[in-house]
KOLZA-235492 format. One record per atom (N, C-alpha, C): residue in three letters; chain; atom name; z, y, x. Coordinates in pm, whole numbers, plus 50000, padded with zeros to 5 digits. Last residue first. Example, Ala and Ser with C-alpha at 12.3 -4.5 7.8 and 13.67 -1.06 7.14 Angstrom:
BEGIN
<Ser,A,N,<50708,49775,51285>>
<Ser,A,CA,<50714,49894,51367>>
<Ser,A,C,<50787,50003,51290>>
<Ala,A,N,<50780,49431,51319>>
<Ala,A,CA,<50780,49550,51230>>
<Ala,A,C,<50780,49670,51320>>
This chain:
BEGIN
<Unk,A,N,<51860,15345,65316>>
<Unk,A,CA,<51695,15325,65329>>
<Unk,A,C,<51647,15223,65347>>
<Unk,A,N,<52165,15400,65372>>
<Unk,A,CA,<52067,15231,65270>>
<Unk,A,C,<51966,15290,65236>>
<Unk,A,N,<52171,15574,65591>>
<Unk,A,CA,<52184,15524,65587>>
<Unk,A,C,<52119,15348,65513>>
<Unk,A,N,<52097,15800,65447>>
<Unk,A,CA,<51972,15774,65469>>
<Unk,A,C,<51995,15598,65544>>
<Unk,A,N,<52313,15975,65446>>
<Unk,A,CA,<52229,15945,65313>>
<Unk,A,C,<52078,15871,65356>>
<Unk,A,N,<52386,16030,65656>>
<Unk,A,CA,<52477,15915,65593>>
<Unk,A,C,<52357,15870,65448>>
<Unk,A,N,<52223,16218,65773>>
<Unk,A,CA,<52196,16066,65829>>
<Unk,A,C,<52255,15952,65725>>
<Unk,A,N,<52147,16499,65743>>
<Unk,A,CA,<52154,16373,65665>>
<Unk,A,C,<52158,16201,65672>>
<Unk,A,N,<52401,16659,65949>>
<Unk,A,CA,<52238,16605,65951>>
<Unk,A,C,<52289,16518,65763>>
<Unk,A,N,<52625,16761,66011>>
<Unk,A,CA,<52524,16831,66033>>
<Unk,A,C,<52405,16816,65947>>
<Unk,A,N,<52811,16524,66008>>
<Unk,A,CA,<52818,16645,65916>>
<Unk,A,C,<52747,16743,65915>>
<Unk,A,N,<52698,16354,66187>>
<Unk,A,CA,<52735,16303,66057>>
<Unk,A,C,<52769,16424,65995>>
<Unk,A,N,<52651,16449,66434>>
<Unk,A,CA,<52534,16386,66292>>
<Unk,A,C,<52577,16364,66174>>
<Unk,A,N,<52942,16521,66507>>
<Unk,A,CA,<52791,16615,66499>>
<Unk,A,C,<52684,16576,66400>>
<Unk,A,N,<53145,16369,66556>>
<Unk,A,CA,<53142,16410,66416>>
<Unk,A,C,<53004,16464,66371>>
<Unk,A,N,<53199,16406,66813>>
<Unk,A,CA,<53087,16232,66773>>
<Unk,A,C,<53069,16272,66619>>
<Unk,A,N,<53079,16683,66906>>
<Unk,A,CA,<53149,16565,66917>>
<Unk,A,C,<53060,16483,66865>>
<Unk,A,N,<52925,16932,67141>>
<Unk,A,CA,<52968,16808,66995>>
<Unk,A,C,<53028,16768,66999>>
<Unk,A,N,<52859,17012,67374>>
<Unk,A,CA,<52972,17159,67320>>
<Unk,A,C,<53020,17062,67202>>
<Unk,A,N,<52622,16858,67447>>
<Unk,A,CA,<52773,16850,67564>>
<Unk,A,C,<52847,16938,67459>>
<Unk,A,N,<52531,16668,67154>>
<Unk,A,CA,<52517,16755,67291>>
<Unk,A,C,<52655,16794,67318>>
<Unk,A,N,<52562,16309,67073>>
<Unk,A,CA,<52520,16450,67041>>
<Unk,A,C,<52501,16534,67173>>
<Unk,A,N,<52314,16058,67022>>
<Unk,A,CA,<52405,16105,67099>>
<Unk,A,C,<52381,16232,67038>>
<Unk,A,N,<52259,15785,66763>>
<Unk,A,CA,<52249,15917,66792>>
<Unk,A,C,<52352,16009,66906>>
<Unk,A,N,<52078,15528,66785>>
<Unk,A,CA,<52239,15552,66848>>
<Unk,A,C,<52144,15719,66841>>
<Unk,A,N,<52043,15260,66491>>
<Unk,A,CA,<51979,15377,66563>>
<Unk,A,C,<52113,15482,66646>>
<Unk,A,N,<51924,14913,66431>>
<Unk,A,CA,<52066,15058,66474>>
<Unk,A,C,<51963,15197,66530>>
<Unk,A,N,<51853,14723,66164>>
<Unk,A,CA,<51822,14816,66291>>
<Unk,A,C,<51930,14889,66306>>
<Unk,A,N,<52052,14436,66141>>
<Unk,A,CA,<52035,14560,66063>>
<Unk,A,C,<51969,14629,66177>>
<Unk,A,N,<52036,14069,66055>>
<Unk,A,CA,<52028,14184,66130>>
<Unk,A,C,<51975,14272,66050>>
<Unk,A,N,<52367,13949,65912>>
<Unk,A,CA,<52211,13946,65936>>
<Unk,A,C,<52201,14064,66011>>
<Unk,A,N,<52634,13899,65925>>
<Unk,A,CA,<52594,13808,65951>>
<Unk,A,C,<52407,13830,65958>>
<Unk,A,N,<52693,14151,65808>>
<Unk,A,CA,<52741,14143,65974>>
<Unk,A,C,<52679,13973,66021>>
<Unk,A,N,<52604,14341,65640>>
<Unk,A,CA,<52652,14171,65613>>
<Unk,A,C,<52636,14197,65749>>
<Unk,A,N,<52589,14607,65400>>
<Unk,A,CA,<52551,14540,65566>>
<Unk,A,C,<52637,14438,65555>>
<Unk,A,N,<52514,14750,65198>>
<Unk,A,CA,<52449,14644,65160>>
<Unk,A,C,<52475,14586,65325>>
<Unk,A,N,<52585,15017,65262>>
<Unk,A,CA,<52744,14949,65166>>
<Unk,A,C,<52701,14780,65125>>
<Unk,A,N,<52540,15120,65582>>
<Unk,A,CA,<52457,15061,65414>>
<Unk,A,C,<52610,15002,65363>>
<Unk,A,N,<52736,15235,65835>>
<Unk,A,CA,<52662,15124,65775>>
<Unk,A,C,<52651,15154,65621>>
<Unk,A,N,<52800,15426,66079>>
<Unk,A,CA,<52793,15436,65950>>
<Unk,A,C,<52712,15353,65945>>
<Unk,A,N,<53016,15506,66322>>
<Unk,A,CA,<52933,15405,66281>>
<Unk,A,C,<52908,15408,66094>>
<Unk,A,N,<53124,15745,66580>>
<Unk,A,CA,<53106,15745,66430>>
<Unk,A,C,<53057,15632,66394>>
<Unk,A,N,<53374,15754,66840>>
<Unk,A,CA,<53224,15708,66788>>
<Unk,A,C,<53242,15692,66637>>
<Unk,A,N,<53604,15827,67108>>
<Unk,A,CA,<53543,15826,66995>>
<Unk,A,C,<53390,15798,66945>>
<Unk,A,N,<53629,15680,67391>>
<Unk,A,CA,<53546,15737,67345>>
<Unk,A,C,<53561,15726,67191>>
<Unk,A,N,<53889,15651,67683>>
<Unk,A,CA,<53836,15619,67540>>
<Unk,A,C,<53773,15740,67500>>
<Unk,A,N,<53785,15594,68035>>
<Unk,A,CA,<53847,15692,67926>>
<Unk,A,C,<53831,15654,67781>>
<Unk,A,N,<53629,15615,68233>>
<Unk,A,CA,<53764,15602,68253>>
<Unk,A,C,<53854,15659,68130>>
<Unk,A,N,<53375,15660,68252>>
<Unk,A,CA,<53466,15778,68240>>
<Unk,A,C,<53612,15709,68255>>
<Unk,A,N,<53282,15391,68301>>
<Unk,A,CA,<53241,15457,68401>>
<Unk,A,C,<53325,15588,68377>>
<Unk,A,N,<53425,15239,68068>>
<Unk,A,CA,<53472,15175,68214>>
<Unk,A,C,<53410,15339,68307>>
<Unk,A,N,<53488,15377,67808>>
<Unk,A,CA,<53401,15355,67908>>
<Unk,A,C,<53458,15345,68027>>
<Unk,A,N,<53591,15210,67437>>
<Unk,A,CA,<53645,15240,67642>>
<Unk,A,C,<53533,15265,67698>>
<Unk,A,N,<53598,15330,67165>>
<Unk,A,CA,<53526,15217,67253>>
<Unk,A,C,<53571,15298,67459>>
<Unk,A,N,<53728,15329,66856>>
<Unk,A,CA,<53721,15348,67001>>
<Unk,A,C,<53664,15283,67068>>
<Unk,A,N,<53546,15505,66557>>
<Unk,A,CA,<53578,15370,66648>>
<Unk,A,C,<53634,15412,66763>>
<Unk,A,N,<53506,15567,66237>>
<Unk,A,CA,<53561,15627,66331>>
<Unk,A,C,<53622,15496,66398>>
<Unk,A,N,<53289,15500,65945>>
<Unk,A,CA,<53424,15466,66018>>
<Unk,A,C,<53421,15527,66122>>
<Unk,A,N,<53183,15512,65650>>
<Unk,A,CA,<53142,15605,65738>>
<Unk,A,C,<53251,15600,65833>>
<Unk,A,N,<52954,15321,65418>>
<Unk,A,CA,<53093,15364,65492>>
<Unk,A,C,<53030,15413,65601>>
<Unk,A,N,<52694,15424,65145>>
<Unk,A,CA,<52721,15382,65297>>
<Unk,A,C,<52890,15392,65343>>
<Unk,A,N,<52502,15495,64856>>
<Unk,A,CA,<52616,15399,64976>>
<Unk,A,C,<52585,15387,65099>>
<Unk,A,N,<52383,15771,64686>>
<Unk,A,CA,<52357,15678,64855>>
<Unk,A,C,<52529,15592,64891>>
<Unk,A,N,<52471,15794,64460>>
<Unk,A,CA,<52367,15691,64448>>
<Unk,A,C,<52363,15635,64620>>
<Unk,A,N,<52611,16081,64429>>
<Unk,A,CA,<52673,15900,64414>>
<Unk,A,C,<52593,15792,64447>>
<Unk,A,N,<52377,16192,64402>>
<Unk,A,CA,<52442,16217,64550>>
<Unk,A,C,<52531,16101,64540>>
<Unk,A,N,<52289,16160,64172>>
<Unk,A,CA,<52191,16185,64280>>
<Unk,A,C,<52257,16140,64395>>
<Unk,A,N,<52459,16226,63989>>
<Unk,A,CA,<52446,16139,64013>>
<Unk,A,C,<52376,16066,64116>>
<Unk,A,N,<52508,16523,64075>>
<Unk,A,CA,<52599,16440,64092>>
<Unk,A,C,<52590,16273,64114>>
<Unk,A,N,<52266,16575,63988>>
<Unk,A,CA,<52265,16629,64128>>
<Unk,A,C,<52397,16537,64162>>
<Unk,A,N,<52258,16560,63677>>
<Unk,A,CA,<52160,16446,63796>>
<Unk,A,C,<52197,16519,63957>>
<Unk,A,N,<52465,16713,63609>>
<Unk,A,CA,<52504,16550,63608>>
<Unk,A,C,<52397,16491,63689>>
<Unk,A,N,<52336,16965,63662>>
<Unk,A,CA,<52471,16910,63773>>
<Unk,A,C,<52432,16790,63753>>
<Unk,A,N,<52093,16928,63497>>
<Unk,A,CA,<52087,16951,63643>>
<Unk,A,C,<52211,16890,63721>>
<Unk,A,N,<52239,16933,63233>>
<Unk,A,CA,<52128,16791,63305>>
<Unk,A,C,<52160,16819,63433>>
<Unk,A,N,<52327,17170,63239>>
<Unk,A,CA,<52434,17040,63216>>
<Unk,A,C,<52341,16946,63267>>
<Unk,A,N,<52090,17344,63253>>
<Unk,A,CA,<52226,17357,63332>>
<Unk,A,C,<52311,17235,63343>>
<Unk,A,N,<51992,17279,62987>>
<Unk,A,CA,<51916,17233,63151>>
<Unk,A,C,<51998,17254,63234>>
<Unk,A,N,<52180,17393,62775>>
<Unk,A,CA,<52187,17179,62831>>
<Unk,A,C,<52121,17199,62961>>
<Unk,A,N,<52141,17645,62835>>
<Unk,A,CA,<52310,17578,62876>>
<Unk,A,C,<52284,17443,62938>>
<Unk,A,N,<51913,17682,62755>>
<Unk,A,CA,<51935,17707,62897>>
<Unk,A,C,<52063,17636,62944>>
């Protein structure tokens, strides 16, 4: 029972090491608020700025922040899909 205990963590550990991605914090100005905007951008640890990557823009809701998907959801791990 001990070792299936010891397998389990080391593959749940290794499991969870396996998704790359960075996970940066941006400003971006909106001319229409008049105001800087925080924003999350999480890219594949495989993104080359020289090819194209799909984006996907997650807004959150009015009570969120920009932190909302990213610590809510699984997005970072789904990131290098």
């Amino acid at each position: 029972m001990r070792h299936l205990l010891i397998s389990a963590i080391i593959t749940l550990i290794f499991s969870y090491s396996a998704f790359g991605f960075k996970d940066q914090v941006c400003t971006i100005h909106s001319e229409s608020m008049k105001k800087d905007i925080l924003v999350s951008v999480i890219t594949p640890d495989s993104y080359d700025q020289n090819k194209d990557f799909p984006t996907v823009y997650l807004l959150h809701g009015y009570s969120d922040n920009h932190r909302a998907w990213v610590e809510r959801t699984v997005v970072k791990e789904l990131a290098d899909q």
